[in-house]
Structure formats: C-alpha cells, structure tokens
C-alpha positions as CSV (number, residue, x, y, z in Angstrom):
1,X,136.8,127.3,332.3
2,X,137.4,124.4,329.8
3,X,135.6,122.2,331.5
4,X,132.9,124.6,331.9
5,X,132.3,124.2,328.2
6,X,133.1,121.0,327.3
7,X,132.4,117.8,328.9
8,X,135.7,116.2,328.7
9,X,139.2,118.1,329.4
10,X,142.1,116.8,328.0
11,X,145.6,118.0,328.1
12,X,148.5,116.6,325.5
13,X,152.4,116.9,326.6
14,X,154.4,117.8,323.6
15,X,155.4,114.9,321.0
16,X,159.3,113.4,321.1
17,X,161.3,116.3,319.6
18,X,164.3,115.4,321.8
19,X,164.2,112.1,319.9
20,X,164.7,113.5,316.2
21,X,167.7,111.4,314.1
22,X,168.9,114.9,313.2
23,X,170.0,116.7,316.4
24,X,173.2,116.5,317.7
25,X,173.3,114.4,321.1
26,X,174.0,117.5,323.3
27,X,170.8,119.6,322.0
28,X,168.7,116.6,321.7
29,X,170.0,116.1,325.7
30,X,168.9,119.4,326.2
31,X,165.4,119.6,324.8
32,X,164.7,116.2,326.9
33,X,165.2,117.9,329.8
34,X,163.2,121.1,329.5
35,X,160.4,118.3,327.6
36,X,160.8,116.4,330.9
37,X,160.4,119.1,332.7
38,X,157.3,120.3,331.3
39,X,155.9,117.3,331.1
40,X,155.9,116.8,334.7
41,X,154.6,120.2,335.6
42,X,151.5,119.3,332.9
43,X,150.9,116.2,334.9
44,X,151.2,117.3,337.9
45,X,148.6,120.5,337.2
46,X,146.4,118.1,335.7
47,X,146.3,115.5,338.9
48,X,145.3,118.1,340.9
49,X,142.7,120.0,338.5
50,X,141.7,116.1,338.3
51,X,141.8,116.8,334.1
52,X,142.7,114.1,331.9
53,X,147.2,114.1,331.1
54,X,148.5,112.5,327.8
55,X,151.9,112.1,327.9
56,X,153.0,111.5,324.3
57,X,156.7,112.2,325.6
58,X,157.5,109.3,327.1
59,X,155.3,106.6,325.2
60,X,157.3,104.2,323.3
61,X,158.7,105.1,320.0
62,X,158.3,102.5,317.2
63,X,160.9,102.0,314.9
64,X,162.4,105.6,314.0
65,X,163.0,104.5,310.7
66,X,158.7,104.1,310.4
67,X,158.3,107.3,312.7
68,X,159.9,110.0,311.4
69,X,159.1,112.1,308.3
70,X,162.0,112.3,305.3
71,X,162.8,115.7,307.0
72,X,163.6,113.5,310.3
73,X,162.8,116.0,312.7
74,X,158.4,115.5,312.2
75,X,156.9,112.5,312.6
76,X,155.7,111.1,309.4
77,X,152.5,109.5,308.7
78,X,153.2,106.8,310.8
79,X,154.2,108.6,313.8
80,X,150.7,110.6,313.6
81,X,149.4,107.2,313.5
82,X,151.2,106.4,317.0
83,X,149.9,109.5,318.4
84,X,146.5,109.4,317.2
85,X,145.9,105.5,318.2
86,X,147.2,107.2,322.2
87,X,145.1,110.6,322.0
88,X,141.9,108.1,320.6
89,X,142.5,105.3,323.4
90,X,142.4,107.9,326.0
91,X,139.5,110.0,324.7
92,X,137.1,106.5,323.9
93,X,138.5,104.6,327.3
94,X,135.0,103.3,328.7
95,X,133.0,104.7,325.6
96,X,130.0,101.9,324.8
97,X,130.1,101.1,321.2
C-alpha cells in the first residue's frame, strides 16, 4: 500500500540499543539477538517486496564516547548525525544534483 502512495519505500531496522555503555553484558547479549533477529526478518521481507532495507544495526559505530547521549543509552547528537548521513545516502543514492 506504501508504495502505492509514495514513490520511494523505505524500511529502517532499529538503531544499536544492544550496544548502550549502560547495560549489563548479558541483557545487552540478549537484545542483540532478538535486534538480529528482527533485522534479518526486515531484510529479508524487504528483498522479496523488492522495498528499500536500512540496516542501522549493524553499521559501524564511531567512537561510543562521540555516539552516545550523557544518558548513554540514546545516541547523542552525534549518533543522529551517523544515522542521518546512512538514512540520507540511501534515500539521494543516484539523485542528480
């Protein structure tokens, strides 16, 4: 139905979560895995629905001391820079100037 309406489709994965300073290793362990999980079920829908995937799970992280917010569990303003310089590369891939 999306792309119905629109003439792009793009899907985001979820951000790092599992990769927060703050959780202890076996919850951060955890959340990776359902993350992973999830991630590969959204990429795999996507492939065959031929709808752009951005996996913002696995790119690299930066330095985590630039990434995360003073709350350490967000990203900070950097980290939405990461993210938004991946989500703008993949919508403006091929666009003319």
């Amino acid at each position: 139905m999306a792309r119905n309406k629109a003439g792009k489709v793009v899907l985001f994965s979820s951000g790092q979560p599992h990769r927060s300073p703050i959780l202890p290793g076996a919850l951060r362990r955890d959340i990776e895995c359902r993350i992973n999980a999830q991630t590969a079920m959204s990429r795999r829908l996507c492939e065959a629905r031929d709808i752009a995937f951005l996996d913002l799970t696995h790119t690299d992280q930066v330095d985590p001391k630039r990434f995360w917010a003073v709350d350490g569990f967000h990203p900070g303003t950097f980290g939405y820079v990461v993210m938004a310089d991946a989500i703008m590369r993949l919508l403006f891939d091929g666009a003319k100037e």
